[in-house]
C-alpha positions in Angstrom: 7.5 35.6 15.3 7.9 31.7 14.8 10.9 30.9 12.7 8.7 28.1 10.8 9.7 28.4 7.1 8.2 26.2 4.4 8.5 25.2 0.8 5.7 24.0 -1.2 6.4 21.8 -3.9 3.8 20.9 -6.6 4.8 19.2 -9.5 2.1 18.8 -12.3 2.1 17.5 -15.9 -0.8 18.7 -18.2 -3.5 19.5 -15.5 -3.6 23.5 -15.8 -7.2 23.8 -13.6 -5.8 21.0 -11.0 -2.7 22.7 -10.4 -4.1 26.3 -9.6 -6.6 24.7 -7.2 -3.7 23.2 -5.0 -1.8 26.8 -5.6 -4.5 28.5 -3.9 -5.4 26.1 -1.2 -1.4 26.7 0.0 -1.9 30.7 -0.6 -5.1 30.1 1.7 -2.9 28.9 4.3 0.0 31.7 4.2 -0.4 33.4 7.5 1.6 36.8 9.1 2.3 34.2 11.8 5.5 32.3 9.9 8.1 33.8 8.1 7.7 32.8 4.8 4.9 29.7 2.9 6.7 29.3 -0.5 5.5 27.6 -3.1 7.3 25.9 -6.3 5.7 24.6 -9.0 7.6 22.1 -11.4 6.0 21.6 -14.5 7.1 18.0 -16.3 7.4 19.8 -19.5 3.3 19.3 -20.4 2.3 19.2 -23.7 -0.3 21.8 -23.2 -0.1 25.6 -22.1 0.7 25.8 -18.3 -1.6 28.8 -16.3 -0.5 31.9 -15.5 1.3 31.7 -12.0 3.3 35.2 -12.3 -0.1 37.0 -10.6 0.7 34.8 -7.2 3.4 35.9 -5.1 6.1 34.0 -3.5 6.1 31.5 -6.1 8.4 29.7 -8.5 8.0 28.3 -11.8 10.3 26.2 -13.2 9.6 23.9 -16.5 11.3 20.9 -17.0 13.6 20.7 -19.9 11.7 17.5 -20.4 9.1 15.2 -19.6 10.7 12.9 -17.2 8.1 11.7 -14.7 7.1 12.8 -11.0 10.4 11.6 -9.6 13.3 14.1 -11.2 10.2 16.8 -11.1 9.9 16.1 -7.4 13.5 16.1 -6.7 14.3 19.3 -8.5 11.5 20.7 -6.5 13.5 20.2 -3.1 16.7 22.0 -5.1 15.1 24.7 -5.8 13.2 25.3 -2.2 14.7 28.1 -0.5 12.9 27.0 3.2 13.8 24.4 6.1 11.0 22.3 5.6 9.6 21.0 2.2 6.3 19.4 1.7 5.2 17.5 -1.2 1.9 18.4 -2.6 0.4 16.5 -5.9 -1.4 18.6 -8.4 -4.9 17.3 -7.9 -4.6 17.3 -3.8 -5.0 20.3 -1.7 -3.8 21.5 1.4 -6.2 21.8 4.1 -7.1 24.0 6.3 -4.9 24.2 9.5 -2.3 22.9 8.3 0.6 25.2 8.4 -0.1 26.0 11.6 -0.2 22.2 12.5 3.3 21.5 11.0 4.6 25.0 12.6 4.0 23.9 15.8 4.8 20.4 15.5 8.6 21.0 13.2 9.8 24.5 14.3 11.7 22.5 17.0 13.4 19.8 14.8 15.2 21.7 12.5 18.6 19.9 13.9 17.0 16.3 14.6 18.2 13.0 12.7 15.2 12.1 10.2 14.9 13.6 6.6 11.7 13.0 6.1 8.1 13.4 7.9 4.9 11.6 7.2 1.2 12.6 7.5 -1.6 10.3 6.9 -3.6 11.0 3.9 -6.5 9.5 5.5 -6.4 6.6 8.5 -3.5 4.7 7.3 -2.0 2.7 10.1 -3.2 -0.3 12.0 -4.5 0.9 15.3 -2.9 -1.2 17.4 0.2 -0.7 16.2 0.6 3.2 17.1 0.5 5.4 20.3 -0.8 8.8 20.6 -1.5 8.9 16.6 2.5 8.7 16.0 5.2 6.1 14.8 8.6 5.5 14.2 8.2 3.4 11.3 10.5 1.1 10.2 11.1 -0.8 7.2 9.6 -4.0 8.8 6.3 -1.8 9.4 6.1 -0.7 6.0 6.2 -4.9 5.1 4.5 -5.6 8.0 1.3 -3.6 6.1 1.1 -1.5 9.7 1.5 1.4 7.2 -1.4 0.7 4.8 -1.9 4.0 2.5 0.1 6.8 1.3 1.4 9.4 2.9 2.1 13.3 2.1 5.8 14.0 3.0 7.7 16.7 4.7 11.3 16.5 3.9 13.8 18.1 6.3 15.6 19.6 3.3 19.2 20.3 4.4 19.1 16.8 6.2 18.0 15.0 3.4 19.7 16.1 0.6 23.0 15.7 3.0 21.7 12.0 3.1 22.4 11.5 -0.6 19.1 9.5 -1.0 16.4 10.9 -3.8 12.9 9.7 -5.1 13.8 7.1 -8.1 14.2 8.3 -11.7 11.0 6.7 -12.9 7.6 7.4 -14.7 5.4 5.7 -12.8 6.7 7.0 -9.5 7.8 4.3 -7.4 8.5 6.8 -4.0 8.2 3.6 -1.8 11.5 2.5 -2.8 12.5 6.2 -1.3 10.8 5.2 1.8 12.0 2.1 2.8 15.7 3.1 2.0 15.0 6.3 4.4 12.9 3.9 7.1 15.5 1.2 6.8 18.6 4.0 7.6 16.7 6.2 9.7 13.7 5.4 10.5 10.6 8.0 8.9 8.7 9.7 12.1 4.9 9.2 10.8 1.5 11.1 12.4 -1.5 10.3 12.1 -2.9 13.6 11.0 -4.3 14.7 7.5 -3.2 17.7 6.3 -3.6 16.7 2.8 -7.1 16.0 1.2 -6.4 13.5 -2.0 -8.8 14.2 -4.6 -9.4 11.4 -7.2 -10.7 13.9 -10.0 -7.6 13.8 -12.2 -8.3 12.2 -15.6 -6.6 9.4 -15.6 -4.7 8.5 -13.1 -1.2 6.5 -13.3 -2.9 3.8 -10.8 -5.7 3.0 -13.3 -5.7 -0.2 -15.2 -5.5 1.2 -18.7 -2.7 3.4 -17.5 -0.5 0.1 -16.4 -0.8 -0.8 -19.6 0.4 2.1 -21.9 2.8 2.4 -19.0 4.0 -1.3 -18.5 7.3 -0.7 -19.6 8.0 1.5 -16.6 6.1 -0.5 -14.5 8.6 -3.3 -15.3 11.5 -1.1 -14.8 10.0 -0.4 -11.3 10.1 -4.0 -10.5 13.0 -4.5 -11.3 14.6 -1.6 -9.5 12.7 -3.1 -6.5 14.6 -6.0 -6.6 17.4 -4.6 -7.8 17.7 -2.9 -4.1 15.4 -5.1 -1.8 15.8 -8.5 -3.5 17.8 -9.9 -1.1 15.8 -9.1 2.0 12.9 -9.4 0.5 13.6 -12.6 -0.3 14.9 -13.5 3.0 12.9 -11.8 5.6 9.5 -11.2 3.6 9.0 -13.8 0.8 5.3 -13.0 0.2 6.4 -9.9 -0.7 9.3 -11.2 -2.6 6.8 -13.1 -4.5 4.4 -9.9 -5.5 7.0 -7.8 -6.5 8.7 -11.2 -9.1 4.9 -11.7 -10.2 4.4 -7.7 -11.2 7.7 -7.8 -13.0 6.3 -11.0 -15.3 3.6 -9.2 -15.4 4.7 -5.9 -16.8 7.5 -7.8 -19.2 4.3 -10.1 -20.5 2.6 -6.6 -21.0 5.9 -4.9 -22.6 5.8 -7.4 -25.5 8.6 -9.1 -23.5 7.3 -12.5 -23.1 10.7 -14.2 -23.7 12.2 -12.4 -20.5 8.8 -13.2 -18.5 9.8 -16.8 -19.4 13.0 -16.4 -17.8 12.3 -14.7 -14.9 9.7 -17.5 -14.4 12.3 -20.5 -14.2 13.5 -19.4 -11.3 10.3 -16.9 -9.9 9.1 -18.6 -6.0 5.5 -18.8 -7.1 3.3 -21.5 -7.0 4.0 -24.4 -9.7 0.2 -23.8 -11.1 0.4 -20.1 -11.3 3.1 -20.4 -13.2 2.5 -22.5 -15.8 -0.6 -20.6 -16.4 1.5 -17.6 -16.5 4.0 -19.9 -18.9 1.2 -20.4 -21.5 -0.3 -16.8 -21.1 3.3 -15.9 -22.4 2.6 -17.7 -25.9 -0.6 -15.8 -26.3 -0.6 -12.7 -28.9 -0.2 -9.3 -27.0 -3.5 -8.5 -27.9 -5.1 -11.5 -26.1 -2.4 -10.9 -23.3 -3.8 -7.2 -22.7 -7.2 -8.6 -22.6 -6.6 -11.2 -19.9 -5.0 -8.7 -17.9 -7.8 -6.4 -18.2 -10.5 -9.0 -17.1 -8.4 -10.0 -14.5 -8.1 -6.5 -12.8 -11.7 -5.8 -13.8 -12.8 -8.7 -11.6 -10.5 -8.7 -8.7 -10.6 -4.6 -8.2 
């Protein structure tokens, strides 16, 4: 009997169809091969009814006290997971088939190894020449480097990780990269070129859309700000193109936030071009209705 234990965690806000389809693609994947496949759903206190889930077994609901975004839902996820390993599934993904099995074989052997967290391609997300055999120890200069180039789904190594003291940031937009370059910076984040999570792009709305970083552009400015907040400095140093993106999404989002006089001061001082920024400088006179408009049309045309 393989030892293999692991914890599904699905966090879902106000998607009741989406979030029984990823329930039953991990119930599709329970085998009497492992030990236990258990599954944890953490619902960000929706404002509609959540389904049923008491007719599935080994499952456990828990409802957020309140809506706090994918981060805290995420985190109390891992808490409550009762199994050595812990993946993170979103609500409008599934797991495919094979998978369990794949991660049985491949983690039942690194229960006492020295990375918190594993990494499986969504779809092909690294640059080819940068990996052997499908797998690499990425650092954080890979993930500025752009040799990681998508998202990934993430297996945590719970007892490991949560001894590390790290956690995915208290935000509502997400912002789990700043999670993963803290963890590739300290550790490293082992990362295989395998999908054993098919994304689906049938939510709603997702938070990536355009109109979404608008009703959300307050958190998308607290992002950026955490960003540099923690990676400044290097970013700054080591990776100013970078540096550079991350100062013009936080004018961005503060221009956005009806917070033009702080997007004024960040751009005294923000390394951008001198033309950029007094385009940016006038934009920041502009009603927010205009603003919004110009931001639209902007994302509208370059994708």
């Amino acid at each position: 009997m393989n030892k293999f234990t692991l914890s599904v965690v699905i966090p879902t806000y106000n998607r009741p169809d989406l979030v029984i389809r990823a329930v039953e693609s991990v119930i599709a994947e329970r085998d009497d091969t492992y030990n236990k496949v258990e599954i944890i759903v953490v619902d960000d206190n929706s404002s509609i009814e959540s389904p049923d889930l008491s007719v599935y077994q080994d499952l456990i609901f828990y409802r957020m006290p309140v809506n706090g975004g994918p981060g805290p839902a995420r985190m109390k996820g891992i808490n409550l997971a009762t199994c050595s390993w812990v993946l993170m599934l979103d609500d409008d993904d599934i797991l495919m088939q094979g998978s369990v099995r794949y991660l049985a074989n491949l983690l039942s052997k690194l229960e006492e190894d020295d990375y918190p967290v594993y990494q499986f391609s969504t779809k092909k997300v690294y640059q080819v020449e940068q990996i052997k055999n499908n797998f690499l120890l990425a650092t954080f200069d890979d993930y500025m480097n752009k040799v990681i180039i998508d998202d990934l789904t993430a297996v945590f190594n719970r007892k490991k990780f949560l001894s590390t003291g790290l956690q995915y940031p208290d935000n509502r937009v997400g912002g789990e990269h700043l999670l993963w370059w803290k963890i590739a910076e300290r550790y490293g984040v082992p990362s295989y070129a395998h999908q054993i999570v098919s994304v689906s792009d049938d939510a709603h709305v997702r938070l990536t859309h355009f109109s979404s970083q608008i009703k959300n552009a307050a958190h998308y400015q607290e992002l950026a700000e955490m960003t540099l907040k923690d990676f400044g400095e290097r970013l700054c140093s080591d990776y100013p193109s970078e540096y550079r993106r991350i100062q013009l999404a936080y004018i961005t989002y503060s221009l956005l936030n009806k917070q033009s006089k702080k997007a004024r001061h960040i751009l005294k001082t923000a390394r951008i071009n001198k033309i950029l920024k007094v385009i940016l400088w006038i934009i920041s006179w502009l009603p927010d209705y205009f603003i919004k408009k110009l931001f639209l049309f902007y994302r509208n045309y370059n994708g």
